[in-house]
C-alpha positions as CSV (number, residue, x, y, z in Angstrom):
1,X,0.0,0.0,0.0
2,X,1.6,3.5,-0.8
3,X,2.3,6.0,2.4
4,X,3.7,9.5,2.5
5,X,7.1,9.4,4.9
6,X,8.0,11.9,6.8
7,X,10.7,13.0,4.4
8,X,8.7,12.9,1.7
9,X,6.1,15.1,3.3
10,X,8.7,18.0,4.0
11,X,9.8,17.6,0.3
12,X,6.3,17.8,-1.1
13,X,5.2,20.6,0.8
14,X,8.9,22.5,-0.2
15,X,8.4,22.2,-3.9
16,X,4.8,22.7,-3.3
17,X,5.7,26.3,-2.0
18,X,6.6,27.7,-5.4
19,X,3.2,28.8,-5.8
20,X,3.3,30.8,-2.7
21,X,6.3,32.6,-4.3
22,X,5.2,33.4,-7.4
23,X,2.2,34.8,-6.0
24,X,4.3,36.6,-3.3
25,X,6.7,38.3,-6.1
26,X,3.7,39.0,-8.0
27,X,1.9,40.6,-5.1
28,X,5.0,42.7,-3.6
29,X,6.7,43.1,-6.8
30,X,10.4,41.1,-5.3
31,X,11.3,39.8,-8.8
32,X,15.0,41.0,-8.2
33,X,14.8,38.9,-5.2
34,X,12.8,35.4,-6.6
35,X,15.3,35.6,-9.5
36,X,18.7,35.3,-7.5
37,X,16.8,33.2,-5.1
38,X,18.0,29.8,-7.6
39,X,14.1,30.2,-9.3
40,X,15.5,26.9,-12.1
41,X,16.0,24.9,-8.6
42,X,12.7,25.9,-7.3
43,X,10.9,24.6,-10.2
44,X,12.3,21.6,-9.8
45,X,11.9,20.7,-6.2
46,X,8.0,21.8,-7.7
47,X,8.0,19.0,-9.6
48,X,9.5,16.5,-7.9
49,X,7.0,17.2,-5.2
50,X,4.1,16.5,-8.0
51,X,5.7,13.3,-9.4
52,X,6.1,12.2,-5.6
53,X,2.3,12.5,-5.0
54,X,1.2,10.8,-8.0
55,X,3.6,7.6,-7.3
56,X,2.3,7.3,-4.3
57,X,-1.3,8.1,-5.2
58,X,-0.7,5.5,-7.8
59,X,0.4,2.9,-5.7
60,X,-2.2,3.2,-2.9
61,X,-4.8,0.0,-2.7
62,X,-7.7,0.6,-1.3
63,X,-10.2,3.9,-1.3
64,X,-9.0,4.9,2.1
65,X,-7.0,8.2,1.9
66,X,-4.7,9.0,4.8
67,X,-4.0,11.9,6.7
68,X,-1.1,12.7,4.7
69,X,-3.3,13.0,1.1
70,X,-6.0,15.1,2.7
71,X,-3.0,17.2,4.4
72,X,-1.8,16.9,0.4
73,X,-4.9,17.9,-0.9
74,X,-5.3,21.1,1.1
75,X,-2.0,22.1,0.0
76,X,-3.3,21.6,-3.4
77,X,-6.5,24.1,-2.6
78,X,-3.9,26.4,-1.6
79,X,-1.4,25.5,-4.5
80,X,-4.7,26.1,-7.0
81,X,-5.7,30.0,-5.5
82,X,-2.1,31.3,-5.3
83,X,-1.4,29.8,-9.0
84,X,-4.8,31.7,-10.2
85,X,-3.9,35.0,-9.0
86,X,-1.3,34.9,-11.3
87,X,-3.0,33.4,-14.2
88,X,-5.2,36.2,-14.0
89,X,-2.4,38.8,-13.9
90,X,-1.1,36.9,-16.5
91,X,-4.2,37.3,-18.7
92,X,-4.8,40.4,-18.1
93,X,-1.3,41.5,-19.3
94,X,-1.5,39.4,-22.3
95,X,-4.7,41.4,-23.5
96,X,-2.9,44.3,-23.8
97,X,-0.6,42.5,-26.5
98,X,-1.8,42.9,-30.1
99,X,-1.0,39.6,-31.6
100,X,-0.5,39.2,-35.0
101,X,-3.0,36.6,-37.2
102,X,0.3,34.6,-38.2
103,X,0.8,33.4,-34.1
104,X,-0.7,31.2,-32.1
105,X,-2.5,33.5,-29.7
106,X,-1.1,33.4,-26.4
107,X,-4.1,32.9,-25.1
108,X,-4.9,29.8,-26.4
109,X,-1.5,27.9,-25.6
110,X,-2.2,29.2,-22.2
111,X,-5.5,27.5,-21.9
112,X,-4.1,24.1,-22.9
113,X,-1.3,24.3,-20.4
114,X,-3.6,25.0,-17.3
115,X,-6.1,22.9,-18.5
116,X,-3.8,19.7,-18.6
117,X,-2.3,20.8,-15.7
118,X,-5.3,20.8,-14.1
119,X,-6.5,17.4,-15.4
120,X,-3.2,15.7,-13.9
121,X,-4.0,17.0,-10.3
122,X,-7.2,15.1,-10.7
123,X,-5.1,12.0,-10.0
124,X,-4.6,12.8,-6.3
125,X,-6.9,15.6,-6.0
126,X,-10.3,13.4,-6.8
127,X,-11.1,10.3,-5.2
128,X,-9.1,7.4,-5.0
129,X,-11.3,5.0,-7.1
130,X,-11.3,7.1,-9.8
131,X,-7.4,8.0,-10.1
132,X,-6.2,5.1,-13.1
133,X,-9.4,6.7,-14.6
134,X,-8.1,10.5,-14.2
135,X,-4.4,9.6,-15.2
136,X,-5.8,7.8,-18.4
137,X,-7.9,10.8,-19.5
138,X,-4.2,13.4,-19.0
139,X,-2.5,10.5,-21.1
140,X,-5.4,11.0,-23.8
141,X,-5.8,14.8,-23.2
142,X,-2.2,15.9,-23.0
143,X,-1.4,13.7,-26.3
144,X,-4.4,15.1,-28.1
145,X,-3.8,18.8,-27.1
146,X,-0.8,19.9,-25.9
147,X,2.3,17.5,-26.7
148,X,4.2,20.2,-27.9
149,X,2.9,23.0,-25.5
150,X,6.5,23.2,-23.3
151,X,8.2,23.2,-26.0
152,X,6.3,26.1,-27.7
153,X,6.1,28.4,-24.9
154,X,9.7,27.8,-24.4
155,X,10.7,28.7,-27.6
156,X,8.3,31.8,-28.1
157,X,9.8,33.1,-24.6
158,X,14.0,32.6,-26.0
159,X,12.3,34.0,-29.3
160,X,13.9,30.7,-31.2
161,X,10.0,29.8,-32.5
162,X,8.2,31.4,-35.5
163,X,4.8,30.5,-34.2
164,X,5.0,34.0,-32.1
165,X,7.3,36.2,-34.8
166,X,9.7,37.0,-31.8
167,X,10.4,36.4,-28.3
168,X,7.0,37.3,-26.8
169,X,8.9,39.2,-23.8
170,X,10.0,41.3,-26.3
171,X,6.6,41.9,-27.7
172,X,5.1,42.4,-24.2
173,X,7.8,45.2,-22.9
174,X,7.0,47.1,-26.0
175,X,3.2,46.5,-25.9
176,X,3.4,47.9,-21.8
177,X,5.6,50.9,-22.9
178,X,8.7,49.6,-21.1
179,X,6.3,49.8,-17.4
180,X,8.9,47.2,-15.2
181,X,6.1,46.0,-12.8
182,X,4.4,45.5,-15.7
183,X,6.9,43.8,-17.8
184,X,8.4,41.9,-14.3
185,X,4.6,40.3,-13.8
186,X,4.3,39.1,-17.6
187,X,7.7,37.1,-16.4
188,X,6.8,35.4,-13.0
189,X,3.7,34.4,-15.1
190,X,5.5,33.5,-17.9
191,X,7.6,31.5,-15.9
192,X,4.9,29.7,-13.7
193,X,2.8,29.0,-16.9
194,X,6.0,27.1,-18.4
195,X,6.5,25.2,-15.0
196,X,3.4,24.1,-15.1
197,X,3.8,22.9,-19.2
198,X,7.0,21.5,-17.9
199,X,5.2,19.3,-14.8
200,X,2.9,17.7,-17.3
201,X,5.3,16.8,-20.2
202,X,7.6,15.4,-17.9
203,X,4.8,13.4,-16.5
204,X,3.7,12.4,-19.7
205,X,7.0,11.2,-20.6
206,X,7.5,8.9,-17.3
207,X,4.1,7.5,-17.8
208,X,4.5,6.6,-21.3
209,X,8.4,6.0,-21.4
210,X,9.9,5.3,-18.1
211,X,12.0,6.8,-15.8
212,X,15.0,6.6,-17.4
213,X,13.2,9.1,-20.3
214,X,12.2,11.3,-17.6
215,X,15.3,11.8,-15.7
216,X,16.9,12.7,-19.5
217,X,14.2,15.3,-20.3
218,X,14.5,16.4,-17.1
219,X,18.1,17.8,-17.7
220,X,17.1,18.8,-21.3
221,X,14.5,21.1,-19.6
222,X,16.9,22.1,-16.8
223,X,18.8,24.1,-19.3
224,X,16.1,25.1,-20.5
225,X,14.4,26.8,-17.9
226,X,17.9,28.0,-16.6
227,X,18.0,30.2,-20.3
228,X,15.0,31.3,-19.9
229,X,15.0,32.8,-16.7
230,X,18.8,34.5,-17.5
231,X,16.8,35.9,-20.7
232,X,14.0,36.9,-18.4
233,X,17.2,39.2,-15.8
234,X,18.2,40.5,-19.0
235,X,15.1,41.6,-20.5
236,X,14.4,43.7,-16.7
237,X,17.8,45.2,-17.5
238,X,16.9,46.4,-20.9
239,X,13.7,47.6,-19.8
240,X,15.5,49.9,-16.6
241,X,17.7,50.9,-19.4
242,X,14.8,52.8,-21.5
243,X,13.8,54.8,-18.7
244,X,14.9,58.1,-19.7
245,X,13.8,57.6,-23.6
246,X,10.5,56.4,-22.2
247,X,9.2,59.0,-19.4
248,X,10.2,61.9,-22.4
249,X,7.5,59.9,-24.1
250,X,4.8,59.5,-21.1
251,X,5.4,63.2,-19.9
252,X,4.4,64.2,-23.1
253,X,1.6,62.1,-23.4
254,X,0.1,63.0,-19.9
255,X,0.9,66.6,-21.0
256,X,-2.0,66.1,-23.5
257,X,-4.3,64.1,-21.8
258,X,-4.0,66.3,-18.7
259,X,-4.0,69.9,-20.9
260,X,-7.3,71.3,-18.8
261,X,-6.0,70.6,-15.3
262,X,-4.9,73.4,-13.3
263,X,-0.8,73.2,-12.6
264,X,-1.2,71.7,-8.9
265,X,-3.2,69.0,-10.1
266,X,-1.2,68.3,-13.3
267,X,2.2,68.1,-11.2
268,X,0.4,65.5,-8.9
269,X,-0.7,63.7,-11.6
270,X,2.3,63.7,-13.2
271,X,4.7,63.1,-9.9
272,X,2.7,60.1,-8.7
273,X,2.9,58.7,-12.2
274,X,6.6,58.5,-12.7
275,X,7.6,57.4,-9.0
276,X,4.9,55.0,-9.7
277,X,6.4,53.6,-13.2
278,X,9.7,54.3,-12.5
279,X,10.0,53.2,-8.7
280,X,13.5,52.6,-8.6
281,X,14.1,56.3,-9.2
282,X,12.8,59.4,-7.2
283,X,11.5,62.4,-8.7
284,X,11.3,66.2,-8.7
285,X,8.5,67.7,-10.9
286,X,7.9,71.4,-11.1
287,X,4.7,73.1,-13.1
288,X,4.4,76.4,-14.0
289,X,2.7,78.6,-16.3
290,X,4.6,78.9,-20.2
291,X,6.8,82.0,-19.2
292,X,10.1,82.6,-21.2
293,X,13.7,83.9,-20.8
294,X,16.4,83.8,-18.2
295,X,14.9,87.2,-16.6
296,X,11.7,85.3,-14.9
297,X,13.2,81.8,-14.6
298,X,16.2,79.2,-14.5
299,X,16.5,75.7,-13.9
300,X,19.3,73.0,-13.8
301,X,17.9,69.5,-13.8
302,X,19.9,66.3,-13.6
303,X,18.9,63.6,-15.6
304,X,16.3,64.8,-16.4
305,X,14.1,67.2,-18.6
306,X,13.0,70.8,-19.2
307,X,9.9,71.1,-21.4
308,X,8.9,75.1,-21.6
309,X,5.6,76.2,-23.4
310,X,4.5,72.4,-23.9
311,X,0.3,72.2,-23.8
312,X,0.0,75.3,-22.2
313,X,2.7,75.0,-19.3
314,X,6.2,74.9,-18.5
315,X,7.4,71.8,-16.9
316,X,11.0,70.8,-15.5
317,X,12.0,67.4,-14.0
318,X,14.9,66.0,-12.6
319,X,15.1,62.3,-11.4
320,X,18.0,60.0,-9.5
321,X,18.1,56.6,-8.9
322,X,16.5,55.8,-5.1
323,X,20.8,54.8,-3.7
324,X,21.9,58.5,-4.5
325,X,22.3,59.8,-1.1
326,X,19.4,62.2,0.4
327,X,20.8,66.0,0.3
328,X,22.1,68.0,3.7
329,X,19.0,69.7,4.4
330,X,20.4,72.0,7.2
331,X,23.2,72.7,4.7
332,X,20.9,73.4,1.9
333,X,18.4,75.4,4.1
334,X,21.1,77.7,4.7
335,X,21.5,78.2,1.4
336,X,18.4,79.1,0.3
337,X,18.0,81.3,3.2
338,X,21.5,83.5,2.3
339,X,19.7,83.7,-1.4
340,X,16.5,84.0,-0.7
341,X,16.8,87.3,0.7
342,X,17.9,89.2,-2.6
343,X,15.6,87.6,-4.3
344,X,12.9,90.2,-2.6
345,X,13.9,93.1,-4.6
346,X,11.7,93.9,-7.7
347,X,14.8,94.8,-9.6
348,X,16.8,91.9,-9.0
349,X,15.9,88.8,-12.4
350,X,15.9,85.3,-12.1
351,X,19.2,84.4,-13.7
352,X,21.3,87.0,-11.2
353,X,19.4,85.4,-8.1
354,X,20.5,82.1,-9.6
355,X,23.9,82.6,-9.8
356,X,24.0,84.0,-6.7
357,X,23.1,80.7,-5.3
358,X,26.0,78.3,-4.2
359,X,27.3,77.1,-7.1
360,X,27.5,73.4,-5.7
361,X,24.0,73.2,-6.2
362,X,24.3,72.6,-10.1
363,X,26.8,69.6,-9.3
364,X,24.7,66.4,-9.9
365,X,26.8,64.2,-7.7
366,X,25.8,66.3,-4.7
367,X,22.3,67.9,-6.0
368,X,19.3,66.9,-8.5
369,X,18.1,70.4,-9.3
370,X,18.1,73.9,-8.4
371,X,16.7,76.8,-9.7
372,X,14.8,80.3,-9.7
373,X,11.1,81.2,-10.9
374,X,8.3,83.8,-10.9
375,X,6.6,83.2,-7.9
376,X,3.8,85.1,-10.3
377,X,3.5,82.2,-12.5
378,X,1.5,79.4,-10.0
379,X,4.4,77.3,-9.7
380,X,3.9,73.9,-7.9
381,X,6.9,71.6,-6.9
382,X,6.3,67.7,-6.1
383,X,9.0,65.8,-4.7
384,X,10.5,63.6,-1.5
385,X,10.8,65.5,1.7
386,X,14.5,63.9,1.7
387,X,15.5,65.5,-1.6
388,X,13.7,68.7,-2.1
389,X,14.1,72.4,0.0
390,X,12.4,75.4,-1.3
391,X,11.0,79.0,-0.5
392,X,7.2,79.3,0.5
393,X,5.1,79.1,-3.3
394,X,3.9,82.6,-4.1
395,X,6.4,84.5,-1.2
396,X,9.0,86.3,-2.9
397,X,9.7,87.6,-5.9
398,X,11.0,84.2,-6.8
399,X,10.5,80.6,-5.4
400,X,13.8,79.4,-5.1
401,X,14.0,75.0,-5.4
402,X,17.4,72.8,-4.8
């Protein structure tokens, strides 16, 4: 009669766990961390866990199921809701890809992994007298539907397969307008949906070839899944590395769907959008009304951009990634207090009370931005407490910002 052992227990419920963290890197956005947390051995340990059940599931006479399978089941239950949450982020993302008519739509590889891999939990998951029945109909379904599946998937992710014209984490950064959580979700899922294609060929195989076959294509897909998790670290890279390309792109396009808001809303708008998008980075967003030359205003901006008379307003960002050191506030208070004062005088323009403010303001290693307005022109400055020091809005001739 087939038992669980103790040992076996632990490892079913370890490899069972990889649901919890895909749904867990999904949920806090920690793909940085899943990724150098040895994801390839993970997936592994997942399987083994599932070809561990169903040997033992197999092997059991009787209908009598043991405190270990109902123990085994509930993990399964739990296994099944964590999985979906991702599926449905999945999906989601994947409607927001235009696929062309020559590839297999995503969506329908998608449904013959999960539904296979569905139909070869029934084995352990549904009653005892019916599991020779449930592992004939995966034989049946899985040869019918989705033999090459895996392989598919695997391909269109390296971009080695016709089917989808590409790699399709290529075609899905592009589709989300380089957006990292974005692109970082499509991945886990990605990912999970191959494990899953990966659990049921490999069953497949050790059903209808043996354990010998299995062990084999076991290490042919170890490689596998190790490329395609390096591709999937790359491709985060290369989406961090649009950044600055990209938010010159979304500025502009919030500038136009935003033209009718005032310049405090618009600079909200705008500010929560980018350190929303581009988390990794902290932001410094300024609005103003379209006012021009050096005599009313000035701004430096690192990294960053200066878009003057654009839809009606001017607009001038500068960004830094989150490890640049927070500035010396007391040391940049005083500095904006020993300016500020001659910037009270009607006579005085911007670009004088600019230069008259410590030139190691403008140095980016030390500072993101500094500059001098019209306090006239409704200015509004968004920014982290941490990184930003400025004169009251609309005190002063000027509103001074570093």
């Amino acid at each position: 009669m087939g038992t669980f052992g103790n040992n076996q227990m632990i490892q079913i419920k370890s490899g069972m766990s990889l649901s919890e963290s895909f749904a867990n890197t999904v949920k806090t956005g920690s793909f940085s961390s899943f990724m150098r947390a040895t994801p390839v051995t993970r997936v592994f340990g997942f399987i083994k866990a599932i070809a561990t059940i169903i040997d033992v599931v197999l092997n059991i006479f009787g209908t009598n199921e043991s405190p270990e399978l109902l123990e085994i089941k509930k993990l399964y239950q739990e296994m099944s809701e964590r999985f979906s949450s991702v599926d449905i982020k999945l999906r989601d993302l994947a409607s927001q890809i235009t696929w062309t008519t020559t590839e297999i739509q995503f969506g329908l590889v998608e449904q013959n992994i999960n539904s296979n891999f569905e139909q070869l939990q029934h084995i352990y998951n549904l009653p005892l007298t019916i599991k020779d029945i449930e592992k004939k109909r995966f034989m049946a379904s899985f040869k019918s539907t989705c033999l090459n599946c895996a392989s598919n998937l695997f391909r269109g992710t390296i971009g080695t397969d016709t089917i989808f014209t590409g790699s399709i984490l290529k075609k899905a950064i592009t589709a989300f307008k380089y957006d990292r959580r974005k692109s970082q979700n499509f991945m886990i899922g990605t990912l999970q949906l191959l494990t899953k294609a990966v659990s049921a060929e490999l069953m497949y195989d050790r059903f209808e070839y043996g354990e010998n076959y299995f062990q084999f294509r076991q290490v042919e897909w170890t490689a596998r899944i190790r490329n395609v998790t390096d591709l999937m670290q790359s491709v985060d890279q290369e989406v961090v590395s649009k950044w600055y390309d990209q938010a010159s792109i979304d500025i502009d396009d919030l500038s136009v769907k935003h033209n009718g808001l005032s310049n405090q809303n618009f600079s909200v708008i705008l500010y929560n959008f980018l350190q929303e998008k581009y988390y990794w980075r902290d932001w410094l967003v300024i609005v103003y009304n379209p006012i021009w030359g050096i005599e009313t205003h000035i701004n430096h901006v690192c990294d960053g951009y200066r878009k003057y008379g654009v839809h009606g307003r001017n607009v001038a960002i500068a960004t830094v990634d989150k490890s640049k050191p927070s500035i010396n506030m007391k040391e940049s208070a005083e500095i904006i207090m020993k300016t500020g004062y001659s910037s009270c005088f009607n006579s005085v323009k911007a670009d004088t009370v600019y230069y008259r403010i410590d030139v190691k303001t403008r140095t980016c290693s030390l500072y993101g931005s500094v500059g001098a307005i019209s306090s006239n022109e409704d200015v509004w400055l968004q920014g982290p407490s941490e990184r930003l020091i400025h004169t009251p809005l609309r005190y002063g001739k000027y509103t001074l910002q570093i």
